[in-house]
TIKOLTI-200151 format. One record per residue: y, z, x of N, C-alpha, C, O in turn. Coordinates in steps of 0.2 Angstrom, whole numbers, plus 5000, padded with zeros to 4 digits. Layout:
BEGIN
YZXYZXYZXYZX
...
! end
This chain:
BEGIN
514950015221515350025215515250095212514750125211
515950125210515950185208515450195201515150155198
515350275201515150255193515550245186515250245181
516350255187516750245184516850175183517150155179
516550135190516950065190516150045185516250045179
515650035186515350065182515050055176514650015173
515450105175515450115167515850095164515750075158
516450065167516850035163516549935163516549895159
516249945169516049865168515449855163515349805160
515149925161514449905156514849905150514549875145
515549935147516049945143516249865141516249855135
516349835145516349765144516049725142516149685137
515349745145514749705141514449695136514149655133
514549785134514349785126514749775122514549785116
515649745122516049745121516149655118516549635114
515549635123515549565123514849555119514749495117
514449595118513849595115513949585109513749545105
514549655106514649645099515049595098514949575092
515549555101515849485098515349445095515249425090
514949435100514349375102513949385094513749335090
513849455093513449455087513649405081513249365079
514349415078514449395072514749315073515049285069
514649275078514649215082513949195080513949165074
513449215084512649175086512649165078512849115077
512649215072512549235066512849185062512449165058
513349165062513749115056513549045061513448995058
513449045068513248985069512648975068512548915068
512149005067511448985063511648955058511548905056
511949015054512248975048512448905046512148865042
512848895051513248825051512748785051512648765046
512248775057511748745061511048745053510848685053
510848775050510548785046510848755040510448735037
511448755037511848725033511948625033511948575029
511848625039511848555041511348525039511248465037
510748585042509748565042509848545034509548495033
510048575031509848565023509948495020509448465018
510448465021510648405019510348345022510348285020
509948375030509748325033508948345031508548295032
508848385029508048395026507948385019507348385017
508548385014508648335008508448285008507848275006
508848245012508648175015508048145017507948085017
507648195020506948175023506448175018506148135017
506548245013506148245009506148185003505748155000
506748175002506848104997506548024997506447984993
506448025005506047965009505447965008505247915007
505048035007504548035010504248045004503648035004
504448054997504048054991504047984989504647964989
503447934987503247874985503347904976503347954973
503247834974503347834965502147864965501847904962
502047834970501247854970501147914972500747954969
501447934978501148024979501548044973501048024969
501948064969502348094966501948104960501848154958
501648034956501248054952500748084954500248104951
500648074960499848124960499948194961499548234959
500448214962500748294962500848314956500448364955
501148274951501148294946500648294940500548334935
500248254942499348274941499248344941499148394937
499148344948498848414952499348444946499148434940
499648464947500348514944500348544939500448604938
500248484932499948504927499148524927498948554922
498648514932498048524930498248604933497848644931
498748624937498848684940498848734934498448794933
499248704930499648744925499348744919499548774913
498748714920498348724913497948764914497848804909
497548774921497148834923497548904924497348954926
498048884922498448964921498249004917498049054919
498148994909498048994902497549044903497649094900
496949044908496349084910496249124916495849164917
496649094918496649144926497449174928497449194934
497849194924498449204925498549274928498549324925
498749274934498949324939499549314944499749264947
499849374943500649354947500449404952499949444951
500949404957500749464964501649474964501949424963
501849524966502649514969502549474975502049474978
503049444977503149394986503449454988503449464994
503749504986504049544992503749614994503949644998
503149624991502849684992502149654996501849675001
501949584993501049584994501249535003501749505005
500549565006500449565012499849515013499349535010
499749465018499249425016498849425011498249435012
499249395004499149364999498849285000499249255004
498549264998498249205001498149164993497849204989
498349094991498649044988498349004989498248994995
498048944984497648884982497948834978497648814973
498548794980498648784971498448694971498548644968
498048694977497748624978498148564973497948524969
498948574977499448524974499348484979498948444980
499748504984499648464992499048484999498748545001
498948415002498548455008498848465014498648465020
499348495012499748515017500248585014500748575012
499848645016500148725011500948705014501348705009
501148685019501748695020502348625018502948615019
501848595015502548535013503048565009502948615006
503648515008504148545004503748504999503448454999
503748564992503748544983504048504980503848454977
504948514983505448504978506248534982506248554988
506548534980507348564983507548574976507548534971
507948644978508248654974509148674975509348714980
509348654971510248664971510648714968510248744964
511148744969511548784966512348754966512748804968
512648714966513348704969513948774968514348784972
513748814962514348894962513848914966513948974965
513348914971513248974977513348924982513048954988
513648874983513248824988512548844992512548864998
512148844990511248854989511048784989511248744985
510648764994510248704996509748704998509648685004
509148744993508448774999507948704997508048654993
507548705000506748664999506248724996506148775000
505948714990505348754990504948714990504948654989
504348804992503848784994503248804990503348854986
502648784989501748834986501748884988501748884994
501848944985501748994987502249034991502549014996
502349114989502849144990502649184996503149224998
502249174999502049215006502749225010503349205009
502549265016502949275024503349225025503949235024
502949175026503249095031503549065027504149045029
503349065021503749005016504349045013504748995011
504649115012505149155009505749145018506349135018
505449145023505649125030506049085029506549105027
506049025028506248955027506548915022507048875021
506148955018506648925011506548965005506549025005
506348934997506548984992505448974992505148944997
505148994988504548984985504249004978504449054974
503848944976503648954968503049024968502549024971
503349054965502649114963502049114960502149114954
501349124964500949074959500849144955501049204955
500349094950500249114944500849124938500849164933
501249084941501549054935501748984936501748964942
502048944929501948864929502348844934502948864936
502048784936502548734941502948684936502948664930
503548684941504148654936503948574933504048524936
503748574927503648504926503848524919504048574916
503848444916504148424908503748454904503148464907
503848464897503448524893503848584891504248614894
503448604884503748674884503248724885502748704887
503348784883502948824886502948844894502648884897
503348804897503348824907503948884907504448894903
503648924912504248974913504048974923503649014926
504448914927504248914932504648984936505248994934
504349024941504749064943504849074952504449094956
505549054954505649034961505649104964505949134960
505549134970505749174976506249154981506049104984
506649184982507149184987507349264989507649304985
507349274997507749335000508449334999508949294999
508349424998509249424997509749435002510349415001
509449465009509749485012509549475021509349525025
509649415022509249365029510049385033510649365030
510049415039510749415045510949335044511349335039
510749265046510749215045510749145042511049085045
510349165035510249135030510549165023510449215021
510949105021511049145016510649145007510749185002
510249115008509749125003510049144996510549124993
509749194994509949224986510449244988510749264983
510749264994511249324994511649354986511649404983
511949314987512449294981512249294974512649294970
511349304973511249254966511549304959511649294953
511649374961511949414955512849394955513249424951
512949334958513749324954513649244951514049204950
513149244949512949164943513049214935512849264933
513249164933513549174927513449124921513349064923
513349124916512949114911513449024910514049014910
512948994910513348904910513348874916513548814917
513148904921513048874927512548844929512048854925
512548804934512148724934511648754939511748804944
511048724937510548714943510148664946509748654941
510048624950509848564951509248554953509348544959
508648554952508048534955507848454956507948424951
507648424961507548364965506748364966506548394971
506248324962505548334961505348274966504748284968
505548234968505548174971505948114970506248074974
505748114961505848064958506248054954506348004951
506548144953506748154945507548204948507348234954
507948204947508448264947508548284939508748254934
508348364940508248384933508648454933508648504936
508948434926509548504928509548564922509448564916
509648594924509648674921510148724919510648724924
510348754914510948794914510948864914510448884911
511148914916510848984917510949004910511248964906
510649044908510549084899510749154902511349174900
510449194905510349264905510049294911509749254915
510149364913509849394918509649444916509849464910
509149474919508749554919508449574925508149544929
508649624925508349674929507549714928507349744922
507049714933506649724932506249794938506449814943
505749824935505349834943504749804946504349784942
504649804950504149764953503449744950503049704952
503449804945502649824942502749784934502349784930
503149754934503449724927503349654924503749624920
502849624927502749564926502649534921502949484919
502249564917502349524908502949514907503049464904
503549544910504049514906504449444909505049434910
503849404912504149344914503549304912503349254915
503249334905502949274900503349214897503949224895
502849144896503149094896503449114888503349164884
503949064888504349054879503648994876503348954880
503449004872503248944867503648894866503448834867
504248894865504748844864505248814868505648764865
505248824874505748854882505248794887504648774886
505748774891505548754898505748794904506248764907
505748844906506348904908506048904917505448894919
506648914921506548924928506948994929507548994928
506549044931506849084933506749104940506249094944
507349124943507549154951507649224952508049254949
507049244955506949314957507049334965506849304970
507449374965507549424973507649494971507549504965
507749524976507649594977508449604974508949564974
508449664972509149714971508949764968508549774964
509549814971510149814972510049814981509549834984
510349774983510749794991511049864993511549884992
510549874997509949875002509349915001508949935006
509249944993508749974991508349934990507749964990
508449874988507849814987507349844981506849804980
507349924977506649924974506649914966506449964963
506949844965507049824958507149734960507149704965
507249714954506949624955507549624948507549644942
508149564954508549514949508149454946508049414950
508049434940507849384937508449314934508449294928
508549294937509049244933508749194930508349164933
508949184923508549114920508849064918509449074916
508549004919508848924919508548904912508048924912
508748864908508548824904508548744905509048714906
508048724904507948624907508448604901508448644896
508748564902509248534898509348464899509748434896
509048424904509048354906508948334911509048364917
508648264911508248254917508648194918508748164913
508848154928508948114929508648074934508548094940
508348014932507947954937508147954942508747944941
508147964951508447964956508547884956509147854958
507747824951507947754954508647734951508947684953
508847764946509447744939510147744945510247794949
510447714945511247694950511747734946512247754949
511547754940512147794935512047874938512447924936
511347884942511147964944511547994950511748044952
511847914953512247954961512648004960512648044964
513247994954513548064954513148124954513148164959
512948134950512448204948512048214957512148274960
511748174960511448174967511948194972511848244975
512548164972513148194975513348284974513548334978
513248264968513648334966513148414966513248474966
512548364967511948404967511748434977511748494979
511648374979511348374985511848384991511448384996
512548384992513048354996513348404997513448444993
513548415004514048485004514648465003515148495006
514948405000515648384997515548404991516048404987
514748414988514748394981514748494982515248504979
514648534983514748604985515348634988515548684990
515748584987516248624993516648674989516748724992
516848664981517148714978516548754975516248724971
516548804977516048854974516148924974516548944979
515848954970516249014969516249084975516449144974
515949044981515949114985516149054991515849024996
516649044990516848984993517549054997517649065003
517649074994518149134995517849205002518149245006
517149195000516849245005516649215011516649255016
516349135012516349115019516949095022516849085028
517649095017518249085021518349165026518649165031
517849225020518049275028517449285031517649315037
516849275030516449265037516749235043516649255049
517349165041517449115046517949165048517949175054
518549215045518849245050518649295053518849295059
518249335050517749345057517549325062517649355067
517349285060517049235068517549225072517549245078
518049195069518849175075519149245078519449245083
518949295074519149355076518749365081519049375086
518049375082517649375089517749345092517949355098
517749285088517749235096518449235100518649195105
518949275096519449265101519449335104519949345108
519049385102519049455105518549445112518649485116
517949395111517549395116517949365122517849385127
518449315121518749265126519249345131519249365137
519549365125519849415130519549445134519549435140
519149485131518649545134518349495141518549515146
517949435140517749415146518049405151517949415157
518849375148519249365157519549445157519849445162
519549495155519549565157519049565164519149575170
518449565160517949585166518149545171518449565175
517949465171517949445175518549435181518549415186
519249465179519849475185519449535185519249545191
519249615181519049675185518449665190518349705195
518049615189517649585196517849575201517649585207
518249545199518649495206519149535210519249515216
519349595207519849635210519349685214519749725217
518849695214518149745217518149715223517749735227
! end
């Protein structure tokens, strides 16, 4: 083969490389989108009305020893940071899941903001409270903003003030409303001291995109809590946990061009491939 035939044949390849890319990418997507709803469901099985109060034991006894030991670390800068919070005997079980329906957002959080656990899903940041009833809590979640794959926080600077947040403790769906955001830098931790008066969840990631060296905080206020056992709770579960209960959301507009993206690959990959393969065949 010439080196023109060649060249023009590795021209192809990487021609097929670049379709393929924005394809494998939104089908993780997909394929991970699906995981969520089906790992809702697992985690909902597997908390008893008995573990759960023992969690919630732990949880407050966590939160009490804050008072005197209270130290925060950032999740995006520290580097084997290592985390105790002797709630479960298992570092990696899911806490809780948490919801968003205007981001379509379905993560599982985890104890602790490490590597592995920001990989997978959203994480509570220790030394500060675990999301339980009470005032005084200002629980604070981590999530990445900018995963090829996952869409995590992507989105969380277009939540807008009156927007719902869902947290799933096991036993309780408990819901939240956004108040306010701020911008922070990394070294600025006092200013995610608890309210005296407040139950507050706030979500932190990285911004702006792609400087990453500033921290969005968005804050939730608890505003009501719903029994999973109570039969009057299934809307709220639907609308909370379901991707029919997500389907209208406000970046509902931005995965409709992701998806044309993708048809635009995949129909540039189908050509480009029977390209090569009749310029093979004609060799």
């Amino acid at each position: 083969m010439s080196k023109i035939k060649l060249r023009k044949s590795l021209g192809y390849v990487l021609m097929l490389v670049a379709f393929a890319i924005p394809v494998y990418c939104f089908g993780q997507m997909v394929l991970q989108s699906l995981e969520q709803v089906k790992g809702h469901k697992t985690f909902s099985a597997s908390v008893t009305t008995k573990s759960y109060q023992e969690q919630l034991q732990k949880s407050l006894d966590y939160n009490e020893q804050l008072d005197s030991q209270n130290h925060i670390v950032d999740p995006f800068l520290a580097e084997g940071y290592e985390v105790n919070y002797r709630v479960s005997d298992n570092p990696d079980a899911v806490y809780g899941y948490l919801s968003i329906p205007s981001l379509e957002v379905m993560e599982p959080v985890y104890l602790g903001a490490d590597y592995h656990h920001l990989g997978i899903g959203l994480a509570h940041v220790d030394g500060t409270p675990l999301p339980v009833e009470g005032k005084g809590i200002r629980s604070v979640i981590a999530g990445h903003r900018a995963e090829p794959s996952h869409v995590f926080f992507r989105h969380l600077d277009q939540l807008k003030a009156g927007d719902v947040l869902y947290y799933d403790n096991g036993q309780e769906i408990v819901e939240y409303r956004m108040t306010d955001t701020e911008i922070i830098l990394p070294s600025e931790w006092e200013k995610l001291a608890s309210s005296s008066t407040k139950n507050i969840m706030t979500l932190i990631t990285c911004d702006p995109i792609p400087a990453f060296n500033k921290r969005l905080l968005v804050n939730f206020e608890r505003i009501g809590v719903y029994q999973k056992s109570d039969k009057t709770t299934a809307p709220v579960l639907k609308k909370a946990f379901t991707k029919q209960g997500q389907s209208v959301s406000r970046v509902s507009g931005t995965q409709w061009f992701y998806r044309g993206v993708v048809m635009v690959s995949i129909l540039g990959f189908m050509i480009v491939l029977w390209k090569l393969v009749r310029f093979l065949i004609a060799q």
